[in-house]
LUMMARZA-594383 format. One line per 4 residues: number of its first residue (from 1); their letters; for each residue x, y, z of C-alpha. Coordinates in nm, 3 decimals. Each point is the difference from the previous one (the first is absolute). Layout:
N
NUM = a = X,Y,Z; ...
//
This chain:
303
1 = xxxx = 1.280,-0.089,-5.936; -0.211,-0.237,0.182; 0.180,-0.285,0.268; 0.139,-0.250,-0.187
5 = xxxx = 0.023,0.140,-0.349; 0.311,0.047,-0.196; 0.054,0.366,-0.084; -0.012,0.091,-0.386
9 = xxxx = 0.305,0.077,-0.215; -0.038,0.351,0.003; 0.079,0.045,0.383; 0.223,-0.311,0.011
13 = xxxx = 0.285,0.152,0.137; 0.103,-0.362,0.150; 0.295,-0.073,-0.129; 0.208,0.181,0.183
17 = xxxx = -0.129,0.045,0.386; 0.266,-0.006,0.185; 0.120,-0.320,0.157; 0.214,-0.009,0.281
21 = xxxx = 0.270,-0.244,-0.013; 0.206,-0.104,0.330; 0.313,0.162,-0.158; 0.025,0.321,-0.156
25 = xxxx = 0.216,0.054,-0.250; -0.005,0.364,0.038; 0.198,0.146,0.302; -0.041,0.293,0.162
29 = xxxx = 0.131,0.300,-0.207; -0.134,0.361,-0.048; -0.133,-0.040,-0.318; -0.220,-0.282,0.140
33 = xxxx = -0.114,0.138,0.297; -0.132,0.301,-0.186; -0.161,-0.253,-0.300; -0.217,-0.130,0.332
37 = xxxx = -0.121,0.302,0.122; -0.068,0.183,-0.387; -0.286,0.095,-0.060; 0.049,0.194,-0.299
41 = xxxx = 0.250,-0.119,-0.284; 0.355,0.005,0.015; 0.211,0.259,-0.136; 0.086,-0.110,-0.422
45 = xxxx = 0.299,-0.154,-0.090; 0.151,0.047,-0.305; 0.212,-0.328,-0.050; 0.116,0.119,-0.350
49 = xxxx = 0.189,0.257,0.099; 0.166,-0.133,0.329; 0.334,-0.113,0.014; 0.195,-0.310,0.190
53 = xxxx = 0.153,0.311,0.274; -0.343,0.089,0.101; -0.103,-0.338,0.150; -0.229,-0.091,-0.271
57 = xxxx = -0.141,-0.348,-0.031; -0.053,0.138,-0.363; 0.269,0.056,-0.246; -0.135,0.226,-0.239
61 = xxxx = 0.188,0.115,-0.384; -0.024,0.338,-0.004; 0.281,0.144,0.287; 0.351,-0.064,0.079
65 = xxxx = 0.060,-0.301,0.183; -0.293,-0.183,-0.063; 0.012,-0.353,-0.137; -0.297,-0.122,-0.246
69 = xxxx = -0.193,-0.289,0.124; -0.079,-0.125,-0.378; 0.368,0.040,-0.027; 0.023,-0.347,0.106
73 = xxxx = -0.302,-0.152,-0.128; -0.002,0.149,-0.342; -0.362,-0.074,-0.241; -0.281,-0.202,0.095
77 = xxxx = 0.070,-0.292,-0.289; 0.188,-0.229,0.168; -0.104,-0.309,0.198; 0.124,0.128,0.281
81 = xxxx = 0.238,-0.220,0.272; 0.351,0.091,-0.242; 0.261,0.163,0.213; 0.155,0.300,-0.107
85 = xxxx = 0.365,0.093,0.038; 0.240,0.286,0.012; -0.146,0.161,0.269; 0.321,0.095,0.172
89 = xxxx = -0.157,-0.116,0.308; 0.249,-0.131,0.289; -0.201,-0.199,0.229; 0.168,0.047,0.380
93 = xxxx = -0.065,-0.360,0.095; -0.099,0.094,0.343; -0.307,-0.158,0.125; -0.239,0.219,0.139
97 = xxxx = -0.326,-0.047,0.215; -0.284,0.214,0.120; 0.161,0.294,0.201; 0.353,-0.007,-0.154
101 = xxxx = 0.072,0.344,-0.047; 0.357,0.141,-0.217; 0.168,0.046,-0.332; -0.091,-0.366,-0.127
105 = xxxx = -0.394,0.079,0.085; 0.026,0.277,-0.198; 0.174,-0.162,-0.263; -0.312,-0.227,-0.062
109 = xxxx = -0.255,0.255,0.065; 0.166,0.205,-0.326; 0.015,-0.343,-0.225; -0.356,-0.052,0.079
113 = xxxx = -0.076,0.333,-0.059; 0.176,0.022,-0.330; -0.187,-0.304,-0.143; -0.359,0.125,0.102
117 = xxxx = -0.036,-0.165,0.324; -0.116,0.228,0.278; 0.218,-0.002,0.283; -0.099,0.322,0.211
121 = xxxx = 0.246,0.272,0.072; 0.371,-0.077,-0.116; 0.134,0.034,0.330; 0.171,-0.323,0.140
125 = xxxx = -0.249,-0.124,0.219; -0.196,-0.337,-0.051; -0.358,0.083,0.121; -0.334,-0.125,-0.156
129 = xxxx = 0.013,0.186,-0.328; 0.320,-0.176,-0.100; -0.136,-0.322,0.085; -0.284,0.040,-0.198
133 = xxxx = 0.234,0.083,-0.320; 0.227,-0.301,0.107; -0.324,-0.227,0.020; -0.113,0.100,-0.341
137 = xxxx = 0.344,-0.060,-0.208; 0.055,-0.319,0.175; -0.323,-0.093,-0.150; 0.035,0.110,-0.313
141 = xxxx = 0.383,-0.178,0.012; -0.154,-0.297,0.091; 0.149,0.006,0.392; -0.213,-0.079,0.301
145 = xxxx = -0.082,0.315,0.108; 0.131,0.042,0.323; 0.192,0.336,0.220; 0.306,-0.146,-0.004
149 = xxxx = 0.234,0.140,-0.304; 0.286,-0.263,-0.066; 0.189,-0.110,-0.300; -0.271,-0.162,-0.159
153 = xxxx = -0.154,0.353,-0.017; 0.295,0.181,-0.073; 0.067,-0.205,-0.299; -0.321,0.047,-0.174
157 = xxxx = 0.041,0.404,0.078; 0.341,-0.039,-0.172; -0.228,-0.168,-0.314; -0.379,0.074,0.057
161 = xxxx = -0.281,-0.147,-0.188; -0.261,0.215,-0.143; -0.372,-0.046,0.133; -0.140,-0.276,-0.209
165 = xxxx = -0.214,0.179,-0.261; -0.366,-0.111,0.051; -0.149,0.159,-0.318; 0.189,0.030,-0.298
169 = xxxx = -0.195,0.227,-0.220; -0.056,0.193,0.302; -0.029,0.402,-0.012; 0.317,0.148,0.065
173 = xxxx = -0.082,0.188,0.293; -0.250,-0.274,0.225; 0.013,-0.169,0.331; 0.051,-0.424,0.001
177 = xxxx = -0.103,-0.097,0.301; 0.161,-0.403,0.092; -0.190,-0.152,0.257; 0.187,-0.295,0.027
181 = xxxx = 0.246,0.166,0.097; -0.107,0.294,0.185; 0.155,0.291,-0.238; -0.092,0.277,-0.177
185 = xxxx = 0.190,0.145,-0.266; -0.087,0.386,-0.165; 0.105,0.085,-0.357; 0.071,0.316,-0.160
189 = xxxx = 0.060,0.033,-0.344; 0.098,-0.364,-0.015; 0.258,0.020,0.261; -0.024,-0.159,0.363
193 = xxxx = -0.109,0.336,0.225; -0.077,-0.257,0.367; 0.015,-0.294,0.121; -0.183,-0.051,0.348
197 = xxxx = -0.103,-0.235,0.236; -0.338,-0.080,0.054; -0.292,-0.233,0.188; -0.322,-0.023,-0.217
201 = xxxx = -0.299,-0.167,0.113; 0.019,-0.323,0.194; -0.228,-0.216,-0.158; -0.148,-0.065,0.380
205 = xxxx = -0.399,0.063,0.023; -0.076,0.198,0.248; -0.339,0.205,0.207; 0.094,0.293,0.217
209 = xxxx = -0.191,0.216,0.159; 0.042,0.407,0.020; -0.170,0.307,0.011; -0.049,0.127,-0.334
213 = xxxx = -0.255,0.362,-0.099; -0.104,-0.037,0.378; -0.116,-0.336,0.017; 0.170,-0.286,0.116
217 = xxxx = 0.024,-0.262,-0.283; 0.101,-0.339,-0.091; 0.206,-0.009,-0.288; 0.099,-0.338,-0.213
221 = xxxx = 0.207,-0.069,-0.308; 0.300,-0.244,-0.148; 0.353,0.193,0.073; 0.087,-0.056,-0.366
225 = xxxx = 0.183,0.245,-0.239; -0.144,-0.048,-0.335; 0.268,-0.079,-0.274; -0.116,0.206,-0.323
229 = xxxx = 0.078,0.278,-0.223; -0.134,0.360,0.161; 0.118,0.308,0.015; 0.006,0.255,0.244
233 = xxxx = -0.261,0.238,0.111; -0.100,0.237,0.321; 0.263,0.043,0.293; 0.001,0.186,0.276
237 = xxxx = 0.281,0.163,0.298; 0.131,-0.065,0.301; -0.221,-0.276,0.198; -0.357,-0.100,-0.158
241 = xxxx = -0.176,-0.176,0.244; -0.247,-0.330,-0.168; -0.199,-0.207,0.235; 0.267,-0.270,0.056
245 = xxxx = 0.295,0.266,0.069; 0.195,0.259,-0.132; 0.194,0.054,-0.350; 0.343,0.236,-0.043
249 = xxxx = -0.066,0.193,-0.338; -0.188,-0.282,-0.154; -0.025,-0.022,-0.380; -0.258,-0.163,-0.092
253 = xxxx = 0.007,-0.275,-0.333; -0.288,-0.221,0.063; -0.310,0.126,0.161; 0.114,0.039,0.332
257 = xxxx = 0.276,-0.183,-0.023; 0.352,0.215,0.007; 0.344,0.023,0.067; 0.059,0.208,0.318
261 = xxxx = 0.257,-0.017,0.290; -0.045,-0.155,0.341; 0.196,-0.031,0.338; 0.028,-0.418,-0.063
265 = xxxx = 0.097,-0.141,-0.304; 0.109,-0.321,0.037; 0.174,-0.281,-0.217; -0.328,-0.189,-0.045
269 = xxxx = -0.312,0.130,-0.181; -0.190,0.160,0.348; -0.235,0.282,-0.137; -0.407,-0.019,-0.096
273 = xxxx = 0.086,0.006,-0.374; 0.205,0.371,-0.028; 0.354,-0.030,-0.064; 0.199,0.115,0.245
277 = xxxx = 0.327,0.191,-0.021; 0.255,0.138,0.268; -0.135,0.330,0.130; 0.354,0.188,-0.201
281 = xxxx = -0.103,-0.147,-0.319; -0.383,0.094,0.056; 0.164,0.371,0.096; 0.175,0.030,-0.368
285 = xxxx = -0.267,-0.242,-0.216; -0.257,0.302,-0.068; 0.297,0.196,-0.144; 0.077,-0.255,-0.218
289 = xxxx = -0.324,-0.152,-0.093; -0.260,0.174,-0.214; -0.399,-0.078,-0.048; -0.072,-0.266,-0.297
293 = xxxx = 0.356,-0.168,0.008; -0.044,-0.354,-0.066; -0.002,-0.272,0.264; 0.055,-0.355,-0.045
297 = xxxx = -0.038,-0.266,0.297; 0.139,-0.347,-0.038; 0.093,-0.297,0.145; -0.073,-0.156,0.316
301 = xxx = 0.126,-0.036,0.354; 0.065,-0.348,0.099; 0.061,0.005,0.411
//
């Protein structure tokens, strides 16, 4: 590709370099440190079969213990936004913030867990992955995302809204992807599977410069994540390096456009075009998502 020139769609692999924001939401923990250094893909996960004891951020249906994520969200027909009750759920009304560690932490860790959030190991201690989860349901309640759990969190865990439903004749296993606000939700079988976090593309032109097939290159483009109807396609494991960074297990939906994980996702849309999920979520999301499952963007981001 010649100075100047925008790559082509087949090697667009843009939207999802890796930007670095000032804060990290992911702290140091073993499963990170090894998901920087990997250069082969990570052992498989079989969320279906795990249970709450083993530290799961994935519920599964099919062994003792485990609590069904579509439990809570039953059927894709709704509008979405109705609370649902009888849970059972006893909210301990203690606020937590980043770092809080004990029974109350793991508490909310398990209630996220249990309605398809992804909250990283059950285990008491509020590091990056449970912020991530915590960001993505107070979206999805309508709360201002923010780390700090109080009661205006704890009430909507005690009666959560389901994800608003973006397409209503929708497959029932397909990924809705709302970019206004920053969430992606997986279904299986017309039940709620995940809800994550995510930053998609920033909307923010941009020319960088890199060395790409042994040449250095200038390479130009619109940071924009295309809403549409797609479905997805190739993927690869572990870290796939594209000429404006690197992609965790990237599954690709549109051209080179993909969901993959990276070390900064932050509240506001931040990446080339990908979408960008929490490097736990991008661990499990290959597992979970086949080839050819339907993908439907909408919405926009308004900063």
């Amino acid at each position: 590709m010649g100075v100047g020139r925008r790559p082509g769609a087949a090697a667009l692999a843009t939207a999802g370099a890796v930007l670095f924001s000032s804060v990290s939401v992911f702290p140091a923990s073993p499963a990170l440190s090894a998901s920087r250094t990997a250069a082969a893909a990570p052992a498989a996960v079989a969320p279906a079969t795990a249970t709450a004891a083993s530290g799961t951020a994935f519920p599964g249906t099919g062994s003792s213990g485990a609590v069904s994520p579509g439990a809570a969200f039953p059927g894709t027909g709704s509008s979405g936004g109705a609370a649902y009750g009888g849970s059972g759920f006893a909210a301990p009304g203690k606020t937590l913030k980043l770092g809080a560690k004990g029974a109350a932490v793991k508490v909310l860790q398990g209630r996220l867990a249990a309605l398809g959030y992804a909250p990283g190991r059950i285990d008491g201690r509020y590091g990056g992955a449970t912020l991530a989860a915590v960001w993505a349901f107070q979206k999805v309640n309508g709360i201002r995302p923010t780390s700090t759990v109080a009661r205006r969190t704890w009430t909507a865990l005690d009666a959560p809204r389901a994800p608003r439903v973006l397409v209503g004749n929708g497959k029932p296993t397909r990924v809705e992807v709302d970019l206004a606000r920053q969430v992606m939700v997986l279904y299986v079988g017309g039940t709620v599977k995940l809800i994550s976090h995510t930053s998609s593309g920033s909307g923010i032109a941009y020319c960088e410069t890199a060395t790409w097939q042994g040449r250095t290159q200038r390479f130009c483009g619109n940071a924009r994540t295309p809403t549409g109807d797609y479905k997805t396609t190739w993927r690869r494991d572990g870290w796939h390096v594209s000429y404006l960074g690197q992609l965790y297990n990237p599954i690709f939906f549109n051209g080179g456009i993909a969901f993959h994980g990276a070390l900064s996702v932050p509240l506001a849309p931040a990446s080339h075009g990908c979408v960008r999920l929490p490097m736990h979520v991008a661990e499990v999301l290959p597992g979970l998502l086949g080839t050819g499952v339907p993908v439907h963007v909408r919405g926009r981001f308004v900063r």
